[in-house]
C-alpha positions in Angstrom: -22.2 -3.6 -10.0 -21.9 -7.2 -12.2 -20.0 -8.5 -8.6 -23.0 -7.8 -6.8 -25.3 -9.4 -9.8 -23.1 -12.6 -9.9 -22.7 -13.5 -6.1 -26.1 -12.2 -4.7 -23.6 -10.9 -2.0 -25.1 -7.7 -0.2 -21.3 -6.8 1.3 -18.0 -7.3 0.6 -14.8 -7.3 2.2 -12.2 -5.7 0.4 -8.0 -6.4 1.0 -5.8 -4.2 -1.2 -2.0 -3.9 -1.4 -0.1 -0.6 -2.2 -1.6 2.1 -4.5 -5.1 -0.8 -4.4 -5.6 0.5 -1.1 -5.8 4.2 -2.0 -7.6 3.1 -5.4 -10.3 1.2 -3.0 -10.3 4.2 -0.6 -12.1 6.3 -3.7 -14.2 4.1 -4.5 -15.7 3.9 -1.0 -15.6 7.2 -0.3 -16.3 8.7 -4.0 -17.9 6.5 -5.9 -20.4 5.6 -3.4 -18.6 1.8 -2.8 -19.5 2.3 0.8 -23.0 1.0 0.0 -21.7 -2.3 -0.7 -18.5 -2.6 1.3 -18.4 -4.0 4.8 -14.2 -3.5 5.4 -11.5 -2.4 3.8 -8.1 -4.2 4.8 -4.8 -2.5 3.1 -1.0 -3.4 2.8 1.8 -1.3 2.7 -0.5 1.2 1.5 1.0 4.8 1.3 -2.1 6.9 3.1 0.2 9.3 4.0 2.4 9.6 1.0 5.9 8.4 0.6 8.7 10.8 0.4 10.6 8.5 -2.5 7.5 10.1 -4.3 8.1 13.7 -3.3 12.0 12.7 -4.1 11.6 11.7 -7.8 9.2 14.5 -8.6 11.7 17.1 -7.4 14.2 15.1 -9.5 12.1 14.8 -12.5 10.8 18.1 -12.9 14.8 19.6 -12.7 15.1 17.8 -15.7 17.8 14.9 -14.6 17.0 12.0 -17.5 18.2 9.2 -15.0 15.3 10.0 -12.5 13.0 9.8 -16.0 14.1 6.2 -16.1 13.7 5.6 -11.9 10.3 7.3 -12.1 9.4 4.5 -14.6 10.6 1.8 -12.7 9.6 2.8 -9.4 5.7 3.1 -11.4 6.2 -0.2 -11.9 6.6 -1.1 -8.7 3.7 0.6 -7.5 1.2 -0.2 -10.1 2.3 -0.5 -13.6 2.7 2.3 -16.2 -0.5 3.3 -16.6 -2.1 6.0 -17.4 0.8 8.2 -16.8 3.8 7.0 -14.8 5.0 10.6 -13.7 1.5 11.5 -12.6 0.8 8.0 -10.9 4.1 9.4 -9.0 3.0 12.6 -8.1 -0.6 11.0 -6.8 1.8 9.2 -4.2 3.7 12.2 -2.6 2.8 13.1 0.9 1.5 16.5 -0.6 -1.2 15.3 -2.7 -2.6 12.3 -0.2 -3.0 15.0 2.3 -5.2 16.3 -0.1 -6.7 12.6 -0.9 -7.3 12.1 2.4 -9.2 15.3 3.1 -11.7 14.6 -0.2 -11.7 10.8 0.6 -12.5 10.5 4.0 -13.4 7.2 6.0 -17.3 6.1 6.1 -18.7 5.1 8.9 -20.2 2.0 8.4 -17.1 0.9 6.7 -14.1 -0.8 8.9 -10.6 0.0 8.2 -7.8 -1.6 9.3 -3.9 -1.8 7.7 -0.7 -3.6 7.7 2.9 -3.2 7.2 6.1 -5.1 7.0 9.5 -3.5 7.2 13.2 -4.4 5.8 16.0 -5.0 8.3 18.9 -4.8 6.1 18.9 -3.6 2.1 20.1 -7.2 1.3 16.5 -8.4 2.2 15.3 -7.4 -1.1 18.2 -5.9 -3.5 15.5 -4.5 -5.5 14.6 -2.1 -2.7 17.8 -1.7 -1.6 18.5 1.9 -2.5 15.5 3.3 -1.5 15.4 1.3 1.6 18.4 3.1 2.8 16.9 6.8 1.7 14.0 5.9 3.8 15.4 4.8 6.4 18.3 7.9 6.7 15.2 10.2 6.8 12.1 8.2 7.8 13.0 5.1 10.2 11.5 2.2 9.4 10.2 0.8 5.8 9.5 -1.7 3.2 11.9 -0.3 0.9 9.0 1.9 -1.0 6.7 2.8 2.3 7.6 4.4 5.9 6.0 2.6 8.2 4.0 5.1 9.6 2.7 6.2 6.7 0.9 2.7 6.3 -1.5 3.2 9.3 -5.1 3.7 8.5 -7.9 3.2 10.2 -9.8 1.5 13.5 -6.4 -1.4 13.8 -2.7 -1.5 12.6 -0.3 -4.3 12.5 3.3 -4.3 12.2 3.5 -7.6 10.6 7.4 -9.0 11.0 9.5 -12.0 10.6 12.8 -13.3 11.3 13.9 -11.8 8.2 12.9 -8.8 7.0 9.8 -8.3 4.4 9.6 -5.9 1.3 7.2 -3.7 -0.3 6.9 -6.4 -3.0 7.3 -9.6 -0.6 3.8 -8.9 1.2 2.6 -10.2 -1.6 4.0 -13.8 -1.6 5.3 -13.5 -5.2 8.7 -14.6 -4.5 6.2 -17.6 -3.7 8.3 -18.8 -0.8 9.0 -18.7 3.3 10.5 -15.1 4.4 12.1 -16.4 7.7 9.7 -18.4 9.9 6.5 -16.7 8.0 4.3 -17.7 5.5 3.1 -15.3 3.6 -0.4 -16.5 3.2 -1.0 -16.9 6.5 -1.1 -12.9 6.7 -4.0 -13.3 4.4 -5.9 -16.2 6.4 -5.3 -14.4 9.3 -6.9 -11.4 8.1 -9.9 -13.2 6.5 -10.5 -14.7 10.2 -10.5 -11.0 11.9 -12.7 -10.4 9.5 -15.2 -13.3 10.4 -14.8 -12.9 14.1 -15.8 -9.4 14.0 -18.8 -10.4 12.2 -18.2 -9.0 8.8 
């Protein structure tokens, strides 16, 4: 615990975007993070899977090389190619997170809360845009990688929007720059002061 050491902080509050917020999730749960872990706040987290997941497995495991090449990509937009893109994949489908969920489940002195954004049209982000219109032909609403449902966790959820509409990748701020009338780090601000006003 060299964070603990360094600060002389007895609890932390943790905010975690995409697959960090299942990663942080275990840690609480499993690896006993909950003793020094006062919230958890996640983004566009898939707690309940996301069927692009389930998708590219069936795909990859038929053998069709151009889903090899997807699944690699899409890794990358989830969290990188490590250790092992098809099985960072296959963590992701709704199949094994209901699985997740069940050995990973919330503490009690730990508050949960999540967020979402969701794409209007595919031009919002043309990186998302294919599987923004998959999700949204069989799941409704999304950030191009995440059904918006399947991004509520916890004791609060907030559909966070703008005038246009926000990717799985955008919640992040790296396009570094206004999405409609929002600025993205005022998502973050706002969730730091929650955080403070509810004494954590």
């Amino acid at each position: 615990m060299g964070l603990v050491e360094t600060t002389r902080a007895e609890k932390f509050n943790l905010i975690a975007h995409s697959k960090g917020g299942i990663d942080a999730r275990h840690f609480i749960s499993t690896l006993v993070g909950h003793e020094i872990v006062a919230s958890l706040s996640t983004l566009s987290t898939p707690h309940l899977g996301t069927p692009i997941a389930d998708y590219l497995i069936e795909k990859y495991l038929s053998g069709d090389a151009i889903t090899k090449k997807l699944v690699q990509r899409i890794s990358f937009l989830f969290a990188g190619q490590s250790p092992n893109p098809t099985e960072l994949i296959r963590d992701l489908s709704i199949k094994e997170m209901l699985t997740f969920n069940q050995s990973n489940p919330n503490m009690e002195n730990v508050y949960y809360q999540s967020f979402a954004s969701t794409m209007n049209t595919a031009q919002d982000d043309l990186l998302y845009a294919l599987t923004f219109k998959y999700l949204t032909r069989i799941a409704g609403e999304n950030d191009g990688m995440i059904p918006l449902q399947n991004a509520v966790w916890g004791d609060r959820f907030e559909h966070i929007r703008a005038q246009k509409g926000i990717s799985h990748a955008a919640i992040t701020d790296i396009m570094r720059r206004n999405i409609g009338n929002l600025q993205i780090p005022q998502i973050y601000l706002g969730i730091i002061s929650g955080l403070r006003a509810l004494g954590l």
